[in-house]
KOLDO-217886 format. One record per residue (C-alpha): residue number from 1; x, y, z. Coordinates in pm, 1 decimal. Layout:
<mardos>
sese, x, y, z
NUM, X, Y, Z
...
</mardos>
This chain:
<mardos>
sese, x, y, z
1, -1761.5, 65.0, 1458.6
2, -1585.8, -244.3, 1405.8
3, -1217.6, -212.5, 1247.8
4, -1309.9, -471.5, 981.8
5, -1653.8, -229.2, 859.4
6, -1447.8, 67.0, 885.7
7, -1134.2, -101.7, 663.5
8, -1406.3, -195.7, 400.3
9, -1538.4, 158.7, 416.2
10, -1121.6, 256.4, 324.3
11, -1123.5, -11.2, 52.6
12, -1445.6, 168.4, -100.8
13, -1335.4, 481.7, -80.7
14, -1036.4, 356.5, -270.3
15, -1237.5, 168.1, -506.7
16, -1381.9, 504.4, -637.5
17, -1097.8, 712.3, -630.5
18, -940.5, 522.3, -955.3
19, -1330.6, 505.1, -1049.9
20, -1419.7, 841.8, -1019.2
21, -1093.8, 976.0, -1158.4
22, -844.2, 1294.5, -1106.1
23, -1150.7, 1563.6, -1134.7
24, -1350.9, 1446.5, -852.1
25, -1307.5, 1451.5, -503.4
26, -1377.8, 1162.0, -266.8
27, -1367.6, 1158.0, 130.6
28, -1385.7, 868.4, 335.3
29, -1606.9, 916.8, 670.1
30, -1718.3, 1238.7, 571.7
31, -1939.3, 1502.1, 810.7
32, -2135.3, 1745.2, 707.1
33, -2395.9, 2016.9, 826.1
34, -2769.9, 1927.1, 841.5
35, -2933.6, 2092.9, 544.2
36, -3257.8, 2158.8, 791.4
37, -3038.1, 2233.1, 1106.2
38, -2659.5, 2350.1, 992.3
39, -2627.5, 2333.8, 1339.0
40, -2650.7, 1854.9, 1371.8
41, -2339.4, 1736.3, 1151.2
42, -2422.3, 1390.8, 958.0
43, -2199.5, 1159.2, 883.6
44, -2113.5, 967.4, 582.1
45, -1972.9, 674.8, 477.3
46, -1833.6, 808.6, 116.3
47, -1883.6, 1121.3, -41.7
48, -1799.9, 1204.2, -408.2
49, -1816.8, 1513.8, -522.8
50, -1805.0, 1550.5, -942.8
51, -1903.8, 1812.3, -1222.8
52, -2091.3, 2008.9, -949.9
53, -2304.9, 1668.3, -817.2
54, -2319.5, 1539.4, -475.3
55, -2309.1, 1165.9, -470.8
56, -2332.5, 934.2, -117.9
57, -2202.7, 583.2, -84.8
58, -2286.7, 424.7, 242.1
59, -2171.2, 76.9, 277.7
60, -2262.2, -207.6, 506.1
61, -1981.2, -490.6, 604.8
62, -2204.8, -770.4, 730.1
63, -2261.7, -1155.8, 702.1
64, -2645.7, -1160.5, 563.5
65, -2770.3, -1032.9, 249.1
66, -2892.4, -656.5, 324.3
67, -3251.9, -643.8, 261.8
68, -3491.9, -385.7, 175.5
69, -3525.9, -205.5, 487.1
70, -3158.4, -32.5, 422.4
71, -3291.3, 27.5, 70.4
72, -3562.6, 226.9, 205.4
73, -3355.9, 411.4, 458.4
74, -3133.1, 500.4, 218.5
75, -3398.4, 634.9, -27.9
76, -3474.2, 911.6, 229.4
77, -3162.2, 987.9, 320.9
78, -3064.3, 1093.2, -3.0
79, -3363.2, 1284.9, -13.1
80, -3277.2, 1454.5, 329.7
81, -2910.8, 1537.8, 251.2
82, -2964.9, 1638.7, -78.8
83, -2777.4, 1409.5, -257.8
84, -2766.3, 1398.9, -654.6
85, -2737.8, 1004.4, -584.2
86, -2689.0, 733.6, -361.1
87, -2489.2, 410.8, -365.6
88, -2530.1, 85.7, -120.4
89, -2202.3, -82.7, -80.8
90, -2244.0, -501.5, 70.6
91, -1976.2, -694.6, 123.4
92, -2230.3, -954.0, 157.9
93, -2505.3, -889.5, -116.1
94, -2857.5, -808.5, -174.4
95, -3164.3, -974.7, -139.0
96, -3426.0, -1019.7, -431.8
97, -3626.3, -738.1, -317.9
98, -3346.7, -545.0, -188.2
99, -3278.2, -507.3, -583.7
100, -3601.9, -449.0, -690.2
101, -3671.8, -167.4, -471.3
102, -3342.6, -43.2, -515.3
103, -3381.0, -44.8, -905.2
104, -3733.6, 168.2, -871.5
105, -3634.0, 424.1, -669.5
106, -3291.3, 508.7, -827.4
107, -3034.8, 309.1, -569.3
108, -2732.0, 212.7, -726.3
109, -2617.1, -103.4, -626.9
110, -2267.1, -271.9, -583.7
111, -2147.7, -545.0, -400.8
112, -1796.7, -797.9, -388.6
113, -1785.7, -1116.7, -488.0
114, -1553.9, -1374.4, -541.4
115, -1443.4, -1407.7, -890.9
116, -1423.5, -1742.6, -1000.3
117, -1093.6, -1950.4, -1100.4
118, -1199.7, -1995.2, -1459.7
119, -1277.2, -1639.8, -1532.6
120, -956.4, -1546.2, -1370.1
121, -759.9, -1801.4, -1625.8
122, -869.3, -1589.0, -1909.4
123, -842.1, -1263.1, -1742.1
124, -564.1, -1069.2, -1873.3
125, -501.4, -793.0, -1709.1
126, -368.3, -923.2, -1353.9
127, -40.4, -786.4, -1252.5
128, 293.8, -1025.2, -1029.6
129, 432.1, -824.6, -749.2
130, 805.1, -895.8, -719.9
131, 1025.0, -683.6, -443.3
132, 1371.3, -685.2, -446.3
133, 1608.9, -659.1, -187.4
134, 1960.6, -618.0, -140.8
135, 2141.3, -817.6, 154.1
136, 2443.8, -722.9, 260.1
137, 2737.2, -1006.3, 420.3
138, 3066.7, -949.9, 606.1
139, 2970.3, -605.5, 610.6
140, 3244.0, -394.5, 805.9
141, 3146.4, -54.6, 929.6
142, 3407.0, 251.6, 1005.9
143, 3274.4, 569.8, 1133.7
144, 3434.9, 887.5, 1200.0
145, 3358.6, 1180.4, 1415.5
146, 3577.1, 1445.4, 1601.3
147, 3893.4, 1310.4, 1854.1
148, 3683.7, 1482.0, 2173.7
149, 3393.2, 1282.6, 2084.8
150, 3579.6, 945.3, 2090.2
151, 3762.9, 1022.0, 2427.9
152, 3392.0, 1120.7, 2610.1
153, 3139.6, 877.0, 2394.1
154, 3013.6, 587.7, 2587.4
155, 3091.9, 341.4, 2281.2
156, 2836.7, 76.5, 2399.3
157, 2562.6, 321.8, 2421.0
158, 2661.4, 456.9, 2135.6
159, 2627.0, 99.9, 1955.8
160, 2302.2, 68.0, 2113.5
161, 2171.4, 368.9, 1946.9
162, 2341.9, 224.5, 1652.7
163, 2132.6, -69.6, 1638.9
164, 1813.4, 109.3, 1751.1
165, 1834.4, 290.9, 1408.9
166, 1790.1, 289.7, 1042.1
167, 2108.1, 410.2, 910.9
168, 2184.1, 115.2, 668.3
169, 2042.1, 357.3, 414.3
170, 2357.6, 607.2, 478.7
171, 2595.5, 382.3, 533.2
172, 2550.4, 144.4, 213.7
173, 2627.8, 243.9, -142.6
174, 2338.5, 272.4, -368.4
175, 2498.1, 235.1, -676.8
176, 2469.9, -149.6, -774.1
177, 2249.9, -194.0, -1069.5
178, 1955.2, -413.1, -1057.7
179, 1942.5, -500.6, -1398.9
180, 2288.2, -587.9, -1408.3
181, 2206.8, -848.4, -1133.0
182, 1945.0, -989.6, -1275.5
183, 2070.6, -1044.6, -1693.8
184, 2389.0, -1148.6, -1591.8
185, 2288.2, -1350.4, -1269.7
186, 2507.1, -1214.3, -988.7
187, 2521.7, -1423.0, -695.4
188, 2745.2, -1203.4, -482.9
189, 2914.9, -849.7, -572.6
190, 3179.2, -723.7, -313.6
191, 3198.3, -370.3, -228.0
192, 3424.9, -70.7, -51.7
193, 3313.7, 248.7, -68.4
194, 3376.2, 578.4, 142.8
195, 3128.3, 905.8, 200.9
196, 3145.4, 1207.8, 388.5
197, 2839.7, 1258.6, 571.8
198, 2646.9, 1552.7, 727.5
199, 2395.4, 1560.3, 973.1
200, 2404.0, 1242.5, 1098.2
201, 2408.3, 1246.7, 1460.0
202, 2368.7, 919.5, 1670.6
203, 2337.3, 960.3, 2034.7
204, 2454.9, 1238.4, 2061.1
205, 2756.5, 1176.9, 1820.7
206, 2774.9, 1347.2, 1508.6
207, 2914.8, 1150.0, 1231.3
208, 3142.3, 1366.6, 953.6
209, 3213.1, 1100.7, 691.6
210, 3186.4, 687.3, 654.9
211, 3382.3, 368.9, 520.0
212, 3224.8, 34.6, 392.8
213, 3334.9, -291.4, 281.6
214, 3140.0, -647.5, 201.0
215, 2960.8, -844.1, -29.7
216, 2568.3, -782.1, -139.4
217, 2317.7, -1065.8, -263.3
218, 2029.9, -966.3, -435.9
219, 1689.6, -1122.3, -296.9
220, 1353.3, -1110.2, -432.7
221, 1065.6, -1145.6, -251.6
222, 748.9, -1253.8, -495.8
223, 409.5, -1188.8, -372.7
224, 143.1, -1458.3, -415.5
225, -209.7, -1363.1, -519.8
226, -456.6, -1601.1, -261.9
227, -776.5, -1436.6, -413.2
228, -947.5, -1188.4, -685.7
229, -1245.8, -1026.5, -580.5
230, -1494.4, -819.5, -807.2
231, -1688.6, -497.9, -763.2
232, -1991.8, -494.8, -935.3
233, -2351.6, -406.8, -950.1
234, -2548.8, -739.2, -896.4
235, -2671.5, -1010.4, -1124.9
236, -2422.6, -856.8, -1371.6
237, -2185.3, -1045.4, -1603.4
238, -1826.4, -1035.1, -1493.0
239, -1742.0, -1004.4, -1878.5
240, -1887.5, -653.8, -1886.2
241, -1729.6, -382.4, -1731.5
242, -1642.5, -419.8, -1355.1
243, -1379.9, -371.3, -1119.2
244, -1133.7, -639.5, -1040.8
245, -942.1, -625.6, -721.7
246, -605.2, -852.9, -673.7
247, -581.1, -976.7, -342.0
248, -180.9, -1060.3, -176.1
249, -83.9, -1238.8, 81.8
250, 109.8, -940.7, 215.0
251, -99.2, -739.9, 480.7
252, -399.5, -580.6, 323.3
253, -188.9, -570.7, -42.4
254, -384.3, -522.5, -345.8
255, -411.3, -434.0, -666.5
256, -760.8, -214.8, -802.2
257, -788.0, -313.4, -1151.2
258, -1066.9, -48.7, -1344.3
259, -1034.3, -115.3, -1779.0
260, -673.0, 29.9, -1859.0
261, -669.9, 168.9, -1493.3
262, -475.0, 21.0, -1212.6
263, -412.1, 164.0, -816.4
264, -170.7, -47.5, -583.3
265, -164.6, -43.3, -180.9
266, 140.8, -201.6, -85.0
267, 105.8, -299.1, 262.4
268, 407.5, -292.3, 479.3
269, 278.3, -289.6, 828.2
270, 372.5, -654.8, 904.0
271, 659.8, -714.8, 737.6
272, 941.1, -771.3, 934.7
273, 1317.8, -715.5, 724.5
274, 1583.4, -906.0, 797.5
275, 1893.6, -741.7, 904.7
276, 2118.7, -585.6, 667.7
277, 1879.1, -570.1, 363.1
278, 1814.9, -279.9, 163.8
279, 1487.1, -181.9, -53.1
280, 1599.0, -199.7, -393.8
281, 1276.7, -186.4, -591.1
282, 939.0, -323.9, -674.2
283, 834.5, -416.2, -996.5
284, 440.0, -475.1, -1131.4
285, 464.1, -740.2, -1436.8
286, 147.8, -763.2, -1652.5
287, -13.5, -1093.6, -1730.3
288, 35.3, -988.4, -2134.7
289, 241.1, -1189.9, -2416.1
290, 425.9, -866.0, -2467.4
291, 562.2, -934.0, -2095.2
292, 500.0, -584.2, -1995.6
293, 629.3, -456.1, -1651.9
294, 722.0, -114.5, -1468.8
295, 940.2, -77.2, -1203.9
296, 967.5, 196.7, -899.8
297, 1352.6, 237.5, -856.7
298, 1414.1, 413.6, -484.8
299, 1142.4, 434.2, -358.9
300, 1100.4, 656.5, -1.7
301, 898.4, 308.9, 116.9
302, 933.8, 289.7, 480.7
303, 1082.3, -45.4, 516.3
304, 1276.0, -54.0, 912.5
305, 1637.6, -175.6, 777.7
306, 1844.8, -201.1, 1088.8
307, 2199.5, -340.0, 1154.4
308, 2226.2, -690.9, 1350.6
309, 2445.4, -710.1, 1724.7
310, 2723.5, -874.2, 1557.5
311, 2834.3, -566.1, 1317.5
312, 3179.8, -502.2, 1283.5
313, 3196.4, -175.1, 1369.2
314, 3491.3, 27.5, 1425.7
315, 3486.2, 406.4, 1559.7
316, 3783.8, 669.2, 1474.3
317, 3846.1, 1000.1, 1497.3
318, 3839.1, 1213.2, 1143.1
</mardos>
């Protein structure tokens, strides 16, 4: 299968898990046992199981409109599997008989479209994405570990394994406060701070406590939206009730918009920190008069934070 099908068949599966809600159960690329020979598995695209009903969604990632033919497969495999329903999923649409079909034997239908820039204007439930960052300058770095250690350590290997790693997140202070920075508009906030430390072992070298000095910047990063796409059952009215999905320009980012409902994917595969920054937090801010927002403060979001070759790093004995 092509990685683009299978990513739709993820985005689906997503789809329906804010859809479906907390009391159902919904596996992507699920297998199952033949019910005429338990012996064959079958594979499915979607499967949602709810209030004791077996639903199928199988879901097709293709250029043309699908046509009848997958209709009609798709009425006896729900039949064979024993399915309490079946959904056809095109990225692409239906055609006109596609539907009809569909319609008389009982195939629910959904498909994504683009959503037009008008309706979006009017739309008021989109959510801004804003990340925030805190970069650190003339950051100085002490470390200590035991007197043997700093006699036998190879201290360029040791800074090697230094820069190899991602412990900005122990040796930084996390006590600066966000909102501070923001309502009072700090530009630059210097620093010195000292912590003893446990179980921090770097090549080898076990490091028993840490001292810090610089200044920290706060940055934010603010995520554009290129694109809203709907999910919806065709020849429907966007007005009426449909799923809206947010679209960044950050890796496969989006936002799943159901009603009152909303599910994030923050995608951080391809994005590449600069040295010396630190996640601070991430912040969702509602398209609403009443300017409402939340924000995740902390968050264990695996962002590589790595020091730069030109640290000023000293090593002494505790």
């Amino acid at each position: 299968m092509r990685q683009d099908a299978t990513d739709f068949e993820i985005f689906i599966a997503r789809v329906h898990h804010l859809l479906e809600g907390t009391n159902a159960t919904v596996i992507w690329n699920e297998k199952i046992p033949d019910p005429n020979n338990p012996s064959q598995d079958r594979q499915i695209d979607i499967a949602v199981r709810k209030d004791g009903l077996f639903n199928i969604i199988e879901c097709r990632h293709r250029k043309k409109k699908q046509d009848v033919n997958w209709i009609e497969e798709l009425i006896g495999r729900r039949t064979s599997l024993n399915a309490s329903s079946i959904t056809a999923v095109s990225s692409s649409g239906f055609t006109k008989l596609a539907i009809i079909k569909a319609r008389a034997h009982g195939v629910i239908l959904s498909e994504i479209k683009n959503v037009p820039e008008e309706f979006i204007l009017n739309w008021t439930r989109g959510m801004d994405i804003v990340l925030s960052f805190f970069r650190y300058e003339s950051y100085k770095l002490k470390l200590f570990t035991d007197e043997k250690s700093i006699h036998i350590m190879d201290h360029n290997e040791f800074k090697q394994k230094l820069l190899a790693g991602t412990y900005i997140h122990d040796f930084s202070p996390d006590n600066f406060d966000l909102d501070k920075f923001k309502e009072e508009n700090f530009k630059c906030v210097s620093f010195k701070f000292e912590r003893e430390l446990s179980g921090i072992d770097i090549g080898g070298v076990s490091i028993n406590a840490v001292h810090v000095e610089g200044d920290v910047y706060l940055e934010t990063l603010a995520l554009t939206m290129p694109s809203h796409l709907a999910y919806i059952e065709p020849d429907t009215d966007l007005n009426t009730s449909c799923v809206i999905i947010q679209k960044f320009n950050f890796g496969d980012t989006k936002i799943i918009n159901s009603n009152n409902n909303i599910v994030l994917y923050l995608d951080l595969s391809k994005f590449n920190t600069p040295p010396y920054w630190k996640f601070s937090a991430f912040e969702m801010n509602a398209h609403r008069n009443n300017g409402e927002y939340f924000t995740l403060r902390n968050a264990e979001i695996p962002i590589p934070i790595m020091f730069a070759d030109d640290v000023d790093l000293t090593i002494l004995s505790s």
